[in-house]
C-alpha positions in Angstrom: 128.1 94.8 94.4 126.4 98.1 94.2 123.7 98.2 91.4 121.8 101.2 89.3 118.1 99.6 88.9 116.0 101.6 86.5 112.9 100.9 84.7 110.2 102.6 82.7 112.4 104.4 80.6 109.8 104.7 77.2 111.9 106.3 75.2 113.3 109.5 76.7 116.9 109.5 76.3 117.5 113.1 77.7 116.1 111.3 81.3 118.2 107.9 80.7 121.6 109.9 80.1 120.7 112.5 83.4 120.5 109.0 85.2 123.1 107.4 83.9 125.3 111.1 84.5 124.3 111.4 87.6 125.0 107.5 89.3 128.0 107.6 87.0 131.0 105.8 88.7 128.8 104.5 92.1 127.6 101.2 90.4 129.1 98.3 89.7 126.3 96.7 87.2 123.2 98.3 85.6 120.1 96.4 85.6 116.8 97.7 83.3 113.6 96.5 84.4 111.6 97.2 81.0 109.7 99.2 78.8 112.5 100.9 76.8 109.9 102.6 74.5 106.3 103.6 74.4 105.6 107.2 75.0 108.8 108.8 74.5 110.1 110.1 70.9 113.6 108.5 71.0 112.7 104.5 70.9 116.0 103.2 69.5 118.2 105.4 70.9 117.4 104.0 74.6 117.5 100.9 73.1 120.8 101.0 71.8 121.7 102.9 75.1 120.8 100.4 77.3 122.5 97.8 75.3 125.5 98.8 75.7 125.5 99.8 79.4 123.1 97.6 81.1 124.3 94.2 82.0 120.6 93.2 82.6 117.8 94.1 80.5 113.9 92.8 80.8 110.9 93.8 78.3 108.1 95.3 79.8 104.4 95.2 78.4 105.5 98.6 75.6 108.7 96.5 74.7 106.6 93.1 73.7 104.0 95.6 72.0 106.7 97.3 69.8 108.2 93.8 68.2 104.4 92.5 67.8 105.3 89.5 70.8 101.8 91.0 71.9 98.9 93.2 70.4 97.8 96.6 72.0 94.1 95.9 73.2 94.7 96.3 76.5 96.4 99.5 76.0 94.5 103.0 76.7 94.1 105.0 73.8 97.5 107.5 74.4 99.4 104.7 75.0 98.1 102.8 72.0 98.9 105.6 69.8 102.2 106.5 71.1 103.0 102.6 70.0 101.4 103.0 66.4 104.0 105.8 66.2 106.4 103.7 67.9 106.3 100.8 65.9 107.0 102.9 62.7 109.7 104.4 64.2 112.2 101.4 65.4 115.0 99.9 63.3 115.0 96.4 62.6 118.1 96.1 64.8 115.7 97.4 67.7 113.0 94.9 67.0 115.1 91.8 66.9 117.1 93.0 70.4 113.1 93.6 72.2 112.0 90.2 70.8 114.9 88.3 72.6 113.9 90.1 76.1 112.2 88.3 78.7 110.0 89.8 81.3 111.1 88.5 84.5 114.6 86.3 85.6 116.5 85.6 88.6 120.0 87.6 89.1 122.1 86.4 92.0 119.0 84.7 94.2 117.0 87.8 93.4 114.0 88.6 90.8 114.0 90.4 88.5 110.6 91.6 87.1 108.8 94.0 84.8 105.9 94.0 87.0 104.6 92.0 89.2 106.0 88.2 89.8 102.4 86.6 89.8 102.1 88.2 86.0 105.6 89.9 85.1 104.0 92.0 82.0 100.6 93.2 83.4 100.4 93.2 87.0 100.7 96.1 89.2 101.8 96.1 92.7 99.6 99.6 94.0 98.3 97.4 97.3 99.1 95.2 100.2 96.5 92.7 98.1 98.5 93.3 95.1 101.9 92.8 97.4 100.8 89.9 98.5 99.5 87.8 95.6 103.5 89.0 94.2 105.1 87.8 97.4 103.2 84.1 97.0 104.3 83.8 93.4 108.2 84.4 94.4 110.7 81.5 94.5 113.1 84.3 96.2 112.5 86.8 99.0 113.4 89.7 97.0 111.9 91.2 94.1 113.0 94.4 92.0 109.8 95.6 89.8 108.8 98.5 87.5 105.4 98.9 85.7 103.6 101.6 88.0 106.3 104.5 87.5 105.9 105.1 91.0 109.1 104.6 93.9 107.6 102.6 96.6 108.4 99.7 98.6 106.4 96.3 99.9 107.7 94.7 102.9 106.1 91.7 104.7 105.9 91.2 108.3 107.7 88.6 109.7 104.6 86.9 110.6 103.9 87.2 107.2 100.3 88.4 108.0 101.0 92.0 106.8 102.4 94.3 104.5 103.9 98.0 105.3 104.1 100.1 102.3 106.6 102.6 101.7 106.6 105.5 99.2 110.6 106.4 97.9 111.4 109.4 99.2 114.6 110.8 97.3 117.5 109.6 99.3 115.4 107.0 101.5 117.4 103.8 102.3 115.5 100.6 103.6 117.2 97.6 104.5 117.3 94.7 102.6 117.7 91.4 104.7 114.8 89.9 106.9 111.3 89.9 106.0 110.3 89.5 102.2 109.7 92.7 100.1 109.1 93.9 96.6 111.2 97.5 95.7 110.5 99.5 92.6 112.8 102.2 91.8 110.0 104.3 90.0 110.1 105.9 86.6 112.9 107.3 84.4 111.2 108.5 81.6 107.9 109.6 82.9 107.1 109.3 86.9 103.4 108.9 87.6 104.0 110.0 91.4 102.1 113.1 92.3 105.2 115.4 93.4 106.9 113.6 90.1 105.0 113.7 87.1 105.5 115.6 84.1 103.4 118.3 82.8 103.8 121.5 80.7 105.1 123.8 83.1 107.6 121.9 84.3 109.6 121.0 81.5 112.7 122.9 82.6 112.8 120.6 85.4 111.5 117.2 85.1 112.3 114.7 87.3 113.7 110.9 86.9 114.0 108.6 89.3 115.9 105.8 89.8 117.7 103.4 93.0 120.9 101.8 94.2 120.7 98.8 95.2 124.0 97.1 97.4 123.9 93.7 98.1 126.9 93.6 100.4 125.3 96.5 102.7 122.2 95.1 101.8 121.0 98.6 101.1 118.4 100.1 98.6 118.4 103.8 97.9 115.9 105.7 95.8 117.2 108.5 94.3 115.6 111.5 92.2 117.3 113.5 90.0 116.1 116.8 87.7 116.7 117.7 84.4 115.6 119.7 81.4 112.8 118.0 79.1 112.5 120.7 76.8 114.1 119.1 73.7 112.2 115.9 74.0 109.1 117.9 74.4 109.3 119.9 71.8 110.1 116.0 70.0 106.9 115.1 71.1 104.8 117.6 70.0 106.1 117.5 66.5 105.7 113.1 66.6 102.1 113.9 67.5 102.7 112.1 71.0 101.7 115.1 73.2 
């Protein structure tokens, strides 16, 4: 089975649908790894996107903000205003499909998490410390995250005494059977990478990234795609959000 994993969508639709164009008829299943909204101007039309083409779906920490399952206090200042303006923003339809979301699950012996498996809606996994304390908490040996918008991939030694850390190059593969390892596809709506993230003179060609994931092959994939942001900008600017 081959799988499109994305995460970290917050709310830009014109970067969901360039992903969804672009790995259009190479997937057999869709799996979301959380936070649909925050950020973005378009909260419930990714929602209703990915509810009706993604077969898995978890809430991240913006998700769980949005339906009130948690408050904002941890949240830095943009972010906690881009969720004031989200939370007036959502349908109740939205609400009651984030509040039934969970953060983390197992999918055919592999998990599934928002961020990292030791705390599914706040931890990052930026380190080989981080990697590890993730790898300890897994009841599997494989672990498909989101939450730091950047591509990258932790792999354990077989000796289990280290950690190599790889950074998704578009089109990078790494294989998937041996040693345990944590893979994050990086951001759809808004990569933090430095060769990735958005800014105002790049607008006519943003960049979203996503992976494939093929458990036969026991393959993942990170891919990168480019598209034009300058509607949802110019969204975001009149919402107050940039």
């Amino acid at each position: 089975m081959r799988a499109l994993v994305v995460s970290d969508i917050h709310a830009n639709r014109e970067a969901f649908e360039a992903v969804l164009d672009d790995a259009k008829g190479s997937c057999d299943t869709i799996l979301c790894l959380g936070d649909l909204v925050g950020y973005g101007p378009e909260p419930d039309a990714c929602v209703s996107l990915a509810q009706e083409v993604c077969d898995r779906v978890l809430a991240g920490n913006h998700d769980l903000a949005a339906c009130g399952r948690m408050d904002m206090s941890s949240f830095s200042s943009h972010a906690r205003a881009a969720m004031e303006w989200t939370r007036g923003n959502l349908s109740s339809r939205t609400i009651s499909f984030l509040e039934s979301l969970p953060a983390s699950e197992e999918w055919n012996g592999i998990t599934l998490s928002h961020g990292s498996p030791a705390d599914p809606v706040w931890g990052y996994i930026l380190s080989a410390e981080d990697a590890a304390e993730a790898l300890s908490a897994m009841k599997t040996s494989l672990c498909l995250f989101g939450h730091t918008h950047v591509p990258s991939a932790f792999l354990s030694a077989e000796d289990g005494r280290s950690i190599r850390i790889e950074y998704g190059e578009p089109d990078a593969v790494v294989r998937t059977k041996g040693a345990a390892m944590l893979l994050n596809p990086g951001s759809v709506g808004f990569p933090r990478d430095a060769a990735d993230a958005h800014s105002s003179d790049s607008e006519r060609r943003a960049a979203a990234r996503y992976a494939i994931f093929d458990d036969e092959a026991a393959t993942w994939k990170w891919k990168r795609i480019e598209y034009d942001l300058t509607k949802t900008a110019k969204r975001m600017r009149k919402a107050g959000l940039w």
